[in-house]
C-alpha positions as a Markdown table, in Angstrom:
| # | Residue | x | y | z |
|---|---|---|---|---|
| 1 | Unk | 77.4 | 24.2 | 72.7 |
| 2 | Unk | 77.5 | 22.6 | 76.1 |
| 3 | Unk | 74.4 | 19.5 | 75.7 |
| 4 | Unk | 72.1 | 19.3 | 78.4 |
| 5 | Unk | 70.4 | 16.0 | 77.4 |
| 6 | Unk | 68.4 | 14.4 | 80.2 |
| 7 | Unk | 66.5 | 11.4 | 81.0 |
| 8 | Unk | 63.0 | 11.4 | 82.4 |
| 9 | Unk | 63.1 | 8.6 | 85.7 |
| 10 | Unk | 60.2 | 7.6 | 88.0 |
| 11 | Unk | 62.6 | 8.7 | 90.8 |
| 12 | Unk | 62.0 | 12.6 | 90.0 |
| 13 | Unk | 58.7 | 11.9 | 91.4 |
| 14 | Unk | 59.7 | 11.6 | 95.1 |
| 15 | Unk | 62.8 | 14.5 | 94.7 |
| 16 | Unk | 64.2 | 14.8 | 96.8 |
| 17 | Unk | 64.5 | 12.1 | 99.4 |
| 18 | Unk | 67.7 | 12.9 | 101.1 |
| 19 | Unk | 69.4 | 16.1 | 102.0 |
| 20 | Unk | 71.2 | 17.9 | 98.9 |
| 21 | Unk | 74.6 | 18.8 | 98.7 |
| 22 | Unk | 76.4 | 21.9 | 96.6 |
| 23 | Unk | 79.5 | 21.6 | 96.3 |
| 24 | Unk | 81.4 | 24.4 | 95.6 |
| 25 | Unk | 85.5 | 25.1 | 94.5 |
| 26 | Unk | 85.8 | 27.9 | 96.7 |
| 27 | Unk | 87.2 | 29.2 | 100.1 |
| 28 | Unk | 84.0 | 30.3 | 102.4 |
| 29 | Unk | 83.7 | 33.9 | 102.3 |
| 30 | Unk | 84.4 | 34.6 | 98.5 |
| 31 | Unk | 81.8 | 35.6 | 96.2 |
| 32 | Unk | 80.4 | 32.2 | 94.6 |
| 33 | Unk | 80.3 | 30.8 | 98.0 |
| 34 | Unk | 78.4 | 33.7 | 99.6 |
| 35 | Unk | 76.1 | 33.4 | 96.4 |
| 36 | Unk | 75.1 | 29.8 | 97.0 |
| 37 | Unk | 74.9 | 30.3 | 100.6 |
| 38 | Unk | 72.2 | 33.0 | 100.4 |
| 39 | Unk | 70.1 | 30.4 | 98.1 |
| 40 | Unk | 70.8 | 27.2 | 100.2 |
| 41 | Unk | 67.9 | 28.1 | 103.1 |
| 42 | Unk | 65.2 | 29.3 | 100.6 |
| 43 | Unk | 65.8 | 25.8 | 98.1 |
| 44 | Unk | 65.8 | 23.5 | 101.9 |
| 45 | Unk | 63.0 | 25.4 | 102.6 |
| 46 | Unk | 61.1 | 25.1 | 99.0 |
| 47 | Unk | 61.9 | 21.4 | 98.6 |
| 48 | Unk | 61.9 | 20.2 | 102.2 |
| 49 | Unk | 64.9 | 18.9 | 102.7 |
| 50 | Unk | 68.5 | 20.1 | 104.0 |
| 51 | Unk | 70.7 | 22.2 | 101.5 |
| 52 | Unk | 74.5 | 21.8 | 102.6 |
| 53 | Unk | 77.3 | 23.4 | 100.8 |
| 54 | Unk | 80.5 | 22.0 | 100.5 |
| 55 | Unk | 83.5 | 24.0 | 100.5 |
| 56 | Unk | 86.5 | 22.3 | 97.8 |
| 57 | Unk | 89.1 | 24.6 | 96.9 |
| 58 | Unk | 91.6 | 23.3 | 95.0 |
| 59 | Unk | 93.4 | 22.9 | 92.0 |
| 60 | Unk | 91.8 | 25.8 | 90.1 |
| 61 | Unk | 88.4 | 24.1 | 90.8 |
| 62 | Unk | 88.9 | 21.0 | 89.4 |
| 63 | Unk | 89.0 | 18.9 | 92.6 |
| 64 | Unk | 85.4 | 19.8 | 93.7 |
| 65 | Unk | 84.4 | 18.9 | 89.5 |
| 66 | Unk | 85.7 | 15.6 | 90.0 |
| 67 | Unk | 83.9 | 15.2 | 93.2 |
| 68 | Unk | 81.0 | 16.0 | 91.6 |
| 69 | Unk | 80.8 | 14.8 | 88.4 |
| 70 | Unk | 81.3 | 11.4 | 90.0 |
| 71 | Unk | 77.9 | 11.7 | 92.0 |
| 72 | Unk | 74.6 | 9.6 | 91.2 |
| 73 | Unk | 72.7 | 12.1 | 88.9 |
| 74 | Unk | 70.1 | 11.8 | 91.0 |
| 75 | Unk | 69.7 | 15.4 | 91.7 |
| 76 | Unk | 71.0 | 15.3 | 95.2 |
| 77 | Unk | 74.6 | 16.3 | 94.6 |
| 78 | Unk | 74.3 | 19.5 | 92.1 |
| 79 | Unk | 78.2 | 21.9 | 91.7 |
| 80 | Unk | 78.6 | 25.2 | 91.8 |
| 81 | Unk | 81.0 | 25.9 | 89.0 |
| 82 | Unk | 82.0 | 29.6 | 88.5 |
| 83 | Unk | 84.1 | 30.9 | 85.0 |
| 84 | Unk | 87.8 | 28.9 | 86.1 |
| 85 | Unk | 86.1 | 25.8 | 85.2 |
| 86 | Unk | 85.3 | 27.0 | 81.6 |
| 87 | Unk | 88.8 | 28.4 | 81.8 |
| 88 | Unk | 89.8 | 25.0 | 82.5 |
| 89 | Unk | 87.8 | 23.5 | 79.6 |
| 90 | Unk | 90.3 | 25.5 | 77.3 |
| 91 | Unk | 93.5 | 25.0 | 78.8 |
| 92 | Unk | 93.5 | 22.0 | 81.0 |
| 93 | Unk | 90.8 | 20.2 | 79.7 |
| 94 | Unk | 90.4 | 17.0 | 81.9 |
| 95 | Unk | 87.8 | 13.9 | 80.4 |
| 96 | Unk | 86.4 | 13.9 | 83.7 |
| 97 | Unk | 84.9 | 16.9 | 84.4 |
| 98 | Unk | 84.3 | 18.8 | 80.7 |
| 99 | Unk | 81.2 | 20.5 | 81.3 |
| 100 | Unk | 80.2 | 19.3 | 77.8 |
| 101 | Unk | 80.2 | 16.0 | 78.5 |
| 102 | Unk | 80.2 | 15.6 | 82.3 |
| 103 | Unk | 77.5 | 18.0 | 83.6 |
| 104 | Unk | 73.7 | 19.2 | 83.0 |
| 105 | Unk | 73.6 | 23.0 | 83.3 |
| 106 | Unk | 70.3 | 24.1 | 86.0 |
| 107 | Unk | 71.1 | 27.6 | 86.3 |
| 108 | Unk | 73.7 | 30.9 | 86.4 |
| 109 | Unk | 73.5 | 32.8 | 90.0 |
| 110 | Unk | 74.9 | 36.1 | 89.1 |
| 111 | Unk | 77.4 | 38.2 | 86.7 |
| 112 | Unk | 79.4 | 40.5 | 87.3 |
| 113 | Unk | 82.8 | 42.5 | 84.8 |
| 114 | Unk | 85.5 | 43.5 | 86.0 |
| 115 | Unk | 86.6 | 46.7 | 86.4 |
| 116 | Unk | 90.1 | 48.2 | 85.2 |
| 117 | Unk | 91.4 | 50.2 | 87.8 |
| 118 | Unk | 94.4 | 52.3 | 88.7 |
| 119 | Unk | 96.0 | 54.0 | 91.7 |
| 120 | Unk | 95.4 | 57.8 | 92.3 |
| 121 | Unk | 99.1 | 58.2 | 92.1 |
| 122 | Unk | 99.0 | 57.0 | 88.5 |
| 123 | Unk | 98.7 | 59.6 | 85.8 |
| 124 | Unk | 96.1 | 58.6 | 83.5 |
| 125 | Unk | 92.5 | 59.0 | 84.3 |
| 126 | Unk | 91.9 | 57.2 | 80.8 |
| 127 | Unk | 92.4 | 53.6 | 79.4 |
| 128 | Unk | 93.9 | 56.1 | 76.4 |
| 129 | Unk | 95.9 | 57.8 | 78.7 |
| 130 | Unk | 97.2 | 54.6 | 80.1 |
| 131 | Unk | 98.3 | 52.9 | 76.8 |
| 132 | Unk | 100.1 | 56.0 | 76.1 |
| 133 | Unk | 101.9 | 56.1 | 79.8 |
| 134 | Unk | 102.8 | 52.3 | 78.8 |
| 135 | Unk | 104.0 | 53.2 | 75.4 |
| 136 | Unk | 105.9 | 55.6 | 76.9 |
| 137 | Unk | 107.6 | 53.4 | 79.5 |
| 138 | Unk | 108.2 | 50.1 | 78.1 |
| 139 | Unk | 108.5 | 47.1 | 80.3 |
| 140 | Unk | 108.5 | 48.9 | 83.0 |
| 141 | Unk | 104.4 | 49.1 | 83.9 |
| 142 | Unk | 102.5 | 45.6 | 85.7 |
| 143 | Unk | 99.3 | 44.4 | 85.7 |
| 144 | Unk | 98.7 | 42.4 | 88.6 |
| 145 | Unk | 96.7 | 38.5 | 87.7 |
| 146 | Unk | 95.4 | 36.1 | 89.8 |
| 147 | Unk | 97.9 | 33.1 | 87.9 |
| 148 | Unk | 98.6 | 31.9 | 84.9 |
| 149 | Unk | 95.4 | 31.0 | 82.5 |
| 150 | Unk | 92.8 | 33.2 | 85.4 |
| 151 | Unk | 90.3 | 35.2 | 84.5 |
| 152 | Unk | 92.7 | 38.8 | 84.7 |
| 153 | Unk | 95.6 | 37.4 | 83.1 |
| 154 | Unk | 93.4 | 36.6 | 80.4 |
| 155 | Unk | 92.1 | 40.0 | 79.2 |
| 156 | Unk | 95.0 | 41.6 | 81.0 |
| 157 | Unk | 97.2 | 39.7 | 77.5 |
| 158 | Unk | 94.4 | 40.4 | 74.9 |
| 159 | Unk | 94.8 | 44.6 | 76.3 |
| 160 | Unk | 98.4 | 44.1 | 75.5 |
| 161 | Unk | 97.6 | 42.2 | 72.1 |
| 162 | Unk | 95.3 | 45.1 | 71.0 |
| 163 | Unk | 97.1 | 48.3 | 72.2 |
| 164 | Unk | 100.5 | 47.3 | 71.5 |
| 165 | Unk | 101.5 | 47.9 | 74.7 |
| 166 | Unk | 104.1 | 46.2 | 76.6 |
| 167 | Unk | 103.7 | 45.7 | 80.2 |
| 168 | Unk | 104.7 | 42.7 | 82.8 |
| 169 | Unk | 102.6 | 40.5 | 84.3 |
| 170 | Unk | 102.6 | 40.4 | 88.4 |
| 171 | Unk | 101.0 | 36.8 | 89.3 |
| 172 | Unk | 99.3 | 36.4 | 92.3 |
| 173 | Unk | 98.4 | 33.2 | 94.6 |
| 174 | Unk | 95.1 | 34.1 | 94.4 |
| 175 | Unk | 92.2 | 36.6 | 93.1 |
| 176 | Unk | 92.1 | 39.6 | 95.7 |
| 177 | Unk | 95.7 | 39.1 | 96.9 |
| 178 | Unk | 97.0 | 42.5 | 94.7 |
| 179 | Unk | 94.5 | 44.3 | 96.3 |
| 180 | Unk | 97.0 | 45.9 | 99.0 |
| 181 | Unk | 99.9 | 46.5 | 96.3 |
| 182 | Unk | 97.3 | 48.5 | 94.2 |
| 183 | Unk | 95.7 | 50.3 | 97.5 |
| 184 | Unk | 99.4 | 51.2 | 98.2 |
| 185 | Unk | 100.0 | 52.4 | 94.9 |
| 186 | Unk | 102.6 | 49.5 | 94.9 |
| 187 | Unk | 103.9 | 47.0 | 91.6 |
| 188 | Unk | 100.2 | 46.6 | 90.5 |
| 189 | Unk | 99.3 | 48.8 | 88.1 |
| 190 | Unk | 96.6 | 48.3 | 86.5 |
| 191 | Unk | 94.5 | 46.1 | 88.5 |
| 192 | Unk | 91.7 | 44.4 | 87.6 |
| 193 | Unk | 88.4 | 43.4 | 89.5 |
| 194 | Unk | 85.0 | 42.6 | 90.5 |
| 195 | Unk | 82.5 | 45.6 | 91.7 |
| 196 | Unk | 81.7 | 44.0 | 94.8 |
| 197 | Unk | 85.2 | 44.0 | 95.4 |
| 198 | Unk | 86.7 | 47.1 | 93.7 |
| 199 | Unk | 83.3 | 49.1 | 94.3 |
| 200 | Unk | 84.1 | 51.0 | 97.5 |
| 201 | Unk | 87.6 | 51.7 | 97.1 |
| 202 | Unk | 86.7 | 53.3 | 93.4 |
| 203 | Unk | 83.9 | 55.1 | 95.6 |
| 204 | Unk | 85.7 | 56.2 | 98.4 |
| 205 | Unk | 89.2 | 57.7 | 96.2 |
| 206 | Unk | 91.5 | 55.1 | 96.7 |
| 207 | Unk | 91.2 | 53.9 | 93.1 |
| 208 | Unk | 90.4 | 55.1 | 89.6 |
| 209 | Unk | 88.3 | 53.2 | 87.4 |
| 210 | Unk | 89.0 | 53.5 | 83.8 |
| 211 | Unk | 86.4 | 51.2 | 82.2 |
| 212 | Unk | 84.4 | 48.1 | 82.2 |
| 213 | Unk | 85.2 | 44.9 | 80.9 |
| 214 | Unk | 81.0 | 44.2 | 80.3 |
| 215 | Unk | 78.9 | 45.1 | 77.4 |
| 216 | Unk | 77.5 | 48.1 | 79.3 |
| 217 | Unk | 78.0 | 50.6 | 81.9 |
| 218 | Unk | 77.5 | 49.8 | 85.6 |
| 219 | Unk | 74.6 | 51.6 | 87.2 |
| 220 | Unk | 77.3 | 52.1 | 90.1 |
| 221 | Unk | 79.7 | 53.5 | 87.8 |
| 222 | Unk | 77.5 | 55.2 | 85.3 |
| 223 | Unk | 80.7 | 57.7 | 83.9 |
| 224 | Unk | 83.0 | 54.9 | 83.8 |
| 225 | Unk | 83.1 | 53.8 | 79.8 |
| 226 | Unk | 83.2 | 50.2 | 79.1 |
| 227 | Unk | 86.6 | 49.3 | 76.9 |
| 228 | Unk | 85.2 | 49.4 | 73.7 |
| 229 | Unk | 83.9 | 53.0 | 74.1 |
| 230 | Unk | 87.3 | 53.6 | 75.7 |
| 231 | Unk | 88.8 | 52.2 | 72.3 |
| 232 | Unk | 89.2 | 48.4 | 72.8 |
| 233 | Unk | 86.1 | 46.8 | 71.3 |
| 234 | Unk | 85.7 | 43.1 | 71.4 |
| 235 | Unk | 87.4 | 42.8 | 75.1 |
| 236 | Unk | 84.9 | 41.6 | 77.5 |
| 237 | Unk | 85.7 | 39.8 | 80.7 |
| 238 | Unk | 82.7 | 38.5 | 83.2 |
| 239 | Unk | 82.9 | 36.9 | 86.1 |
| 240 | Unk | 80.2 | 34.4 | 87.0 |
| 241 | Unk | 78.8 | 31.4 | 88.7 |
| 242 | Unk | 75.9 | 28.9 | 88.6 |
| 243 | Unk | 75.3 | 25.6 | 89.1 |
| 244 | Unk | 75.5 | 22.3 | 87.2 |
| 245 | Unk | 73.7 | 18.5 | 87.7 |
| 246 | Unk | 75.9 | 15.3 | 87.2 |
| 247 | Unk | 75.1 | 14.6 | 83.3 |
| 248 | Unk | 71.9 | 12.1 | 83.0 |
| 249 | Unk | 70.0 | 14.0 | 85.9 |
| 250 | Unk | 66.3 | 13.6 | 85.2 |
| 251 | Unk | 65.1 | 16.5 | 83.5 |
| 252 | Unk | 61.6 | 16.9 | 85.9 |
| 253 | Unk | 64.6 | 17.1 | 88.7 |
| 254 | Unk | 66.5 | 19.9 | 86.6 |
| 255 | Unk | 63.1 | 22.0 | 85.6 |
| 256 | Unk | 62.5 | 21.9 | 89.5 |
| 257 | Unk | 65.9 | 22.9 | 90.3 |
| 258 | Unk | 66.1 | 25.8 | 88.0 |
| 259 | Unk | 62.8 | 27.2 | 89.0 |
| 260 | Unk | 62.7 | 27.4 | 92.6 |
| 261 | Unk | 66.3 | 28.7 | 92.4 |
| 262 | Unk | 64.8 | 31.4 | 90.0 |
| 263 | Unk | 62.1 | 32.3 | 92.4 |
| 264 | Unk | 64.8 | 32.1 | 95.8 |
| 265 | Unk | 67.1 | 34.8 | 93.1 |
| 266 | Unk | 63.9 | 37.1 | 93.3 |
| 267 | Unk | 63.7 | 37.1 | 97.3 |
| 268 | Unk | 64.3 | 40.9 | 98.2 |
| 269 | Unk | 67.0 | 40.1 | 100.6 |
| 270 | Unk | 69.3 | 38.1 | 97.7 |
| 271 | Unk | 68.2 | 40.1 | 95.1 |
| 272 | Unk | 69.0 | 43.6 | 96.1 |
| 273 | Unk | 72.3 | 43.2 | 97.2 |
| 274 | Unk | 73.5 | 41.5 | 94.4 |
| 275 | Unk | 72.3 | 44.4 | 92.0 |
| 276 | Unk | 73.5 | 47.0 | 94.5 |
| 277 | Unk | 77.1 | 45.6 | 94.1 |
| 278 | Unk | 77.1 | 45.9 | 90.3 |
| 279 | Unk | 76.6 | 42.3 | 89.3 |
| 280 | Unk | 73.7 | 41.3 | 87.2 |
| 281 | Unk | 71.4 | 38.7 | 88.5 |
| 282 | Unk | 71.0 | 35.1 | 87.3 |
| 283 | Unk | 68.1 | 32.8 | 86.6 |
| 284 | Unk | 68.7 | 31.2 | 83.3 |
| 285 | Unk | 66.9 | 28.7 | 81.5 |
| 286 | Unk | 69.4 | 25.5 | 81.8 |
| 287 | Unk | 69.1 | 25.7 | 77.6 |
| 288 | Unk | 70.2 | 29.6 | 77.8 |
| 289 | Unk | 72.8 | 28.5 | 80.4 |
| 290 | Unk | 74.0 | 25.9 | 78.8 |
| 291 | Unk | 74.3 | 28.2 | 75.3 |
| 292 | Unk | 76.5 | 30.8 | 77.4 |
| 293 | Unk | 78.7 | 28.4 | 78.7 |
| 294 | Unk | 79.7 | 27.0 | 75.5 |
| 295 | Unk | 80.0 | 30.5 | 74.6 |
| 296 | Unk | 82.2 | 31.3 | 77.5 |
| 297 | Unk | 84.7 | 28.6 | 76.3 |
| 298 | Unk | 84.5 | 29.3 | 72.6 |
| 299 | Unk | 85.3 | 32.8 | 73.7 |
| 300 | Unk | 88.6 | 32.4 | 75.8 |
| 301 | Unk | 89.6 | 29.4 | 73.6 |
| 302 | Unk | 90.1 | 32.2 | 70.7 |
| 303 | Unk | 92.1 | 34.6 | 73.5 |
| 304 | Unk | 94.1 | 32.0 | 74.2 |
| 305 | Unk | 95.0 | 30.6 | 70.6 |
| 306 | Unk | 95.9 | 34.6 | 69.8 |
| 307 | Unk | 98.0 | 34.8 | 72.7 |
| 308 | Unk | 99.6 | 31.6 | 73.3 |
| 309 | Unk | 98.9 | 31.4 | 77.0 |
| 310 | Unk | 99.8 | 28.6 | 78.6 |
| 311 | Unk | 99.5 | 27.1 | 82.4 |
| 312 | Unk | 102.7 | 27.5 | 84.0 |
């Protein structure tokens, strides 16, 4: 279980005295950096100083980890993680940024599954009907994945392990870059996504769902089964971020933290849209947080013993 053991100091008492920085291991414009962006002027505005996210993409998200983890844990440098850092726990573990050992865990910002998606153009409107097309055509189906040891190849090899299927892997530079060979019907096949992203295209005809990588139906995509009603239990894939304190951040400073980011979560205007794009919202105790994470970890670490994935 990922510890979040914290010290009491007399500095918690004047928190914050400075502006406070997030930084975060994403481009601008993707989901965990439009999710901490939407909370930065309501915690500046709770706690009277500045909020200013920092954007450090990079090396699967370990550069912004380091960056972090080195800060005072004073409160005023906090990291937005989001599930490739777990990921990294497992199969790149690095001393300096295990969130075990190098973090305190404040708080989770929002959930979401992915979705298992195919062209129109595909004939199966089933996960069943799918594994049957693959049986059928043998190394000659792909799955399009964000990289080696990402959040889609992941459950993209444990669907292979448990269907008996055998389809290729299509790696791409980033997740979101398949989108077009999918749209076009193209080398991706399946795909697999998140709702905000996948949503409107599943909406509008340009994809089929087949089911949901969560433990329950979306309310977006209430006739879509999830993949153990379609016949895959025990295959659940989230995406998610949240964020973390450097490890020996005062817990008065980490109680604060949590709860005004908990009330900011339950403004209408970040709120809404966050449920109306299929994800779940956030607000976690940092205990309960920290329990999933450890969670997360121990849960990929057995997918990737089973499968033998490796970085590349």
């Amino acid at each position: 279980m990922i510890g979040c053991t914290i010290a009491p100091s007399p500095d918690s008492q004047t928190y914050p005295s400075k502006p406070i920085r997030i930084v975060t291991p994403v481009v601008p414009g993707s989901a965990p950096d439009l999710r901490v962006r939407q909370i930065a002027p309501k915690l500046a505005e709770a706690l009277g100083q500045s909020v200013i996210v920092e954007n450090r993409p990079g090396g699967n998200g370990q550069i912004a980890a380091r960056e972090a983890a080195k800060a005072a844990p004073d409160g005023h440098t906090l990291f937005n993680l989001n599930i490739n850092n777990a990921l990294n726990d497992v199969l790149n573990p690095d001393p300096a940024t295990r969130l075990a050992s190098a973090f305190t865990p404040i708080t989770d910002l929002a959930q979401s599954p992915l979705i298992m998606v195919v062209h129109p153009s595909v004939p199966a409107d089933s996960v069943k009907a799918y594994i049957a097309l693959a049986k059928m055509r043998p190394k000659t189906l792909n799955y399009g994945s964000s990289g080696s040891g990402g959040i889609i190849q992941l459950p993209g090899e444990r669907i292979k392990q448990a269907s008996g299927i055998d389809v290729l892997e299509v790696p791409y530079k980033s997740p979101g870059a398949e989108l077009p060979d999918l749209l076009g019907g193209g080398r991706s096949c399946p795909g697999m996504g998140v709702p905000a992203t996948l949503g409107p295209h599943i909406a509008s005809g340009r994809l089929r769902a087949l089911a949901v990588a969560g433990v329950r139906r979306l309310q977006i995509l209430p006739d879509t089964p999830t993949l153990a009603e379609a016949g895959l239990p025990g295959i659940e894939a989230l995406t998610w971020n949240g964020l973390l304190a450097p490890i020996g951040t005062p817990i008065p400073i980490v109680r604060l933290l949590h709860a005004e980011i908990q009330r900011a979560l339950g403004h209408p205007d970040i709120r809404d849209p966050i449920l109306a794009s299929g994800s779940e919202l956030g607000g976690m105790a940092p205990e309960q947080f920290a329990t999933f994470l450890g969670r997360e970890i121990e849960k990929w670490g057995k997918v990737v013993r089973e499968t033998a994935i490796k970085l590349q």
